[in-house]
C-alpha positions in Angstrom: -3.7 -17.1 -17.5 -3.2 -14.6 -14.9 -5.0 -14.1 -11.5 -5.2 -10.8 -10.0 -7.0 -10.5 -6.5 -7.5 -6.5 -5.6 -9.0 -4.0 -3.2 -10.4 -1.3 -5.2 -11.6 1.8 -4.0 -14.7 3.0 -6.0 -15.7 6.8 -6.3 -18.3 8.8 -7.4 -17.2 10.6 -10.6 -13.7 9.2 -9.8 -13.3 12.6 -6.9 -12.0 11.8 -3.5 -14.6 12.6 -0.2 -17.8 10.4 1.1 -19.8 7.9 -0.8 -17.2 6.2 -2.1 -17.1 2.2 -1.3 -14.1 0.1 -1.1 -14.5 -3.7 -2.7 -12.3 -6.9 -3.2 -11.9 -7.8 -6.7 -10.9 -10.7 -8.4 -9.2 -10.1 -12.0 -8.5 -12.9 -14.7 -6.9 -12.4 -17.6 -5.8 -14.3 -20.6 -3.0 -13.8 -23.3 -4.2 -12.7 -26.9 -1.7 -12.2 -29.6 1.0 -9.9 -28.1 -1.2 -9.0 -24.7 -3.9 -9.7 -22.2 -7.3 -9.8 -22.3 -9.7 -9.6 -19.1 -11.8 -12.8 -19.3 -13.3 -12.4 -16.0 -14.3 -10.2 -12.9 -16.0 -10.7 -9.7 -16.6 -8.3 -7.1 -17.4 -7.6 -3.6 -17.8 -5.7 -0.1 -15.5 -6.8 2.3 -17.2 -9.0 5.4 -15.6 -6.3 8.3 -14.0 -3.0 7.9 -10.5 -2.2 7.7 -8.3 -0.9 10.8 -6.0 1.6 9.5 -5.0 3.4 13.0 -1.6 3.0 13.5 -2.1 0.9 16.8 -4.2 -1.6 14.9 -1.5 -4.3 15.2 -1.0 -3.4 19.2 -1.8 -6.0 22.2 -3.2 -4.8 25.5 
């Protein structure tokens, strides 16, 4: 069994711009024959947005 944990970012018609939505994904997956299977996903919005300003990290 594998366990994948991802942020996906999901579009409309798979095109960049607004109304997308950004969600944290769980993945499992389990071998059959000479590959993997997904057995199971789960899904969701994240509790607070993400910071990606490059002075996110900085103390005042």
């Amino acid at each position: 069994m594998a366990v994948h944990l991802v942020e996906e970012d999901i579009r409309p018609n798979g095109v960049g711009g607004s109304g997308g939505a950004r969600v944290l994904a769980t993945n499992i997956y389990i071998p059959v024959g000479e590959g993997w299977k997904l057995f199971g996903h789960h899904a969701s919005l994240p509790m607070v947005k993400r910071d990606r300003s490059p002075n996110h990290l900085q103390m005042h």
